[in-house]
C-alpha positions in Angstrom: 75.4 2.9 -33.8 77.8 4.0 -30.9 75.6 6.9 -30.4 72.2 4.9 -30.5 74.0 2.6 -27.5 75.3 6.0 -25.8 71.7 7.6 -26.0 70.1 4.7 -24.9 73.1 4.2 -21.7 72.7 8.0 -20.7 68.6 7.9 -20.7 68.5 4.6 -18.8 67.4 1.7 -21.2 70.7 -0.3 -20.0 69.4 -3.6 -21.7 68.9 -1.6 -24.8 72.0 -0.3 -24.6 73.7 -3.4 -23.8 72.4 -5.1 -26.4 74.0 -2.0 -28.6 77.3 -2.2 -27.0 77.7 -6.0 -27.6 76.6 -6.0 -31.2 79.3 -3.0 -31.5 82.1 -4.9 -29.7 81.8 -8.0 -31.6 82.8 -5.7 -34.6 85.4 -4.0 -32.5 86.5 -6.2 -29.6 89.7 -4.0 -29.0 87.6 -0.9 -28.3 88.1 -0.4 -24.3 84.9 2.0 -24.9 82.8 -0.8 -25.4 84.1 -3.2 -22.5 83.8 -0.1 -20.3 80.3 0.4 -21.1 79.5 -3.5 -21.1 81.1 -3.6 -17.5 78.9 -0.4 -16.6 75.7 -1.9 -17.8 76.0 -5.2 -16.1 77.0 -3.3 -12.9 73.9 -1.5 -13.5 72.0 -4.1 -14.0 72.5 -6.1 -11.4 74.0 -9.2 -13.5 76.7 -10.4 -11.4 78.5 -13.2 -13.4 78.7 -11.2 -16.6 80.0 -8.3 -14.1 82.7 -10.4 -12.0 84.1 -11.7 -15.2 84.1 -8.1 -16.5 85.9 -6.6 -13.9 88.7 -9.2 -13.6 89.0 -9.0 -17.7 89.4 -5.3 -17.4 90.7 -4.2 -13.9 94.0 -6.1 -15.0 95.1 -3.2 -17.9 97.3 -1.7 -16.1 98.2 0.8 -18.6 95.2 2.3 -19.4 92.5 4.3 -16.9 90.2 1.5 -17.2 92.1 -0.4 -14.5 91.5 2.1 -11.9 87.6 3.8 -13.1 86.3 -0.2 -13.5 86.8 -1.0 -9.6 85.9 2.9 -9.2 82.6 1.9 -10.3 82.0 -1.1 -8.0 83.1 1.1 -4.8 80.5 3.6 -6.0 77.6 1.3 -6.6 78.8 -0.2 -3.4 78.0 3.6 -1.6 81.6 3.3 -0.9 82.6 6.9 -2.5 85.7 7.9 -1.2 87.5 4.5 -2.3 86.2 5.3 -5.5 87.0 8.9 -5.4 90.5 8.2 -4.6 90.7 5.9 -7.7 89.3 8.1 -9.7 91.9 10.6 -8.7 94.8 8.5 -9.3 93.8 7.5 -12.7 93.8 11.4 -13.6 97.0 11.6 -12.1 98.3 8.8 -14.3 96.8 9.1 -17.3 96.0 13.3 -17.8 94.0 13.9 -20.5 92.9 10.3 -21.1 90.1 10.6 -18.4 87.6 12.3 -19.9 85.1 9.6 -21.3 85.4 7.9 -18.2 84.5 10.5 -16.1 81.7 10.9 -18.2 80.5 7.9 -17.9 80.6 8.6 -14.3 79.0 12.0 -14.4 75.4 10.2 -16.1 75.5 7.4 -13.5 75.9 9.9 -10.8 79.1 8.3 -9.6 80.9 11.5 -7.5 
């Protein structure tokens, strides 16, 4: 089912896919995965509540990359790029190797 909810993230359908993601995450509700691509489809989607209470839920993890890519993600929907560059950037520097889903995620929304 992950991959329905990624197929339906990476071709646009963000309602479809957030309906995915949330039927996955009740299942799983430790799987940062899931809250990442929750927080990414309310972004998306313009849904503002569900977002704010997102990103103070997640942007508090201070040991994992989610805490820098989630306010990453607001500075690039924000056209503010180079503060979400420079997030982005520390995050690889703190977490090598642990980026790489995240930066995906960033590649299909054309965060860069």
């Amino acid at each position: 089912l992950f991959n329905l909810a990624e197929l339906d993230f990476l071709t646009g359908d963000l309602p479809r896919a957030r309906e995915r993601f949330q039927g996955l995450f009740a299942e799983r509700p430790e799987d940062e995965r899931l809250l990442f691509r929750l927080y990414l489809c309310a972004l998306m989607e313009g849904r503002s509540q569900e977002e704010a209470e997102l990103y103070l839920t997640l942007s508090n993890r201070e040991a994992s990359p989610i805490a820098y890519y989630v306010p990453a993600a607001r500075h690039f929907q924000e056209k503010r790029r180079s503060e979400g560059r420079r997030l982005v950037q520390t995050a690889q520097v703190l977490f090598p190797g642990a980026t790489g889903f995240y930066d995906a995620s960033f590649e299909a929304l054309g965060f860069r």
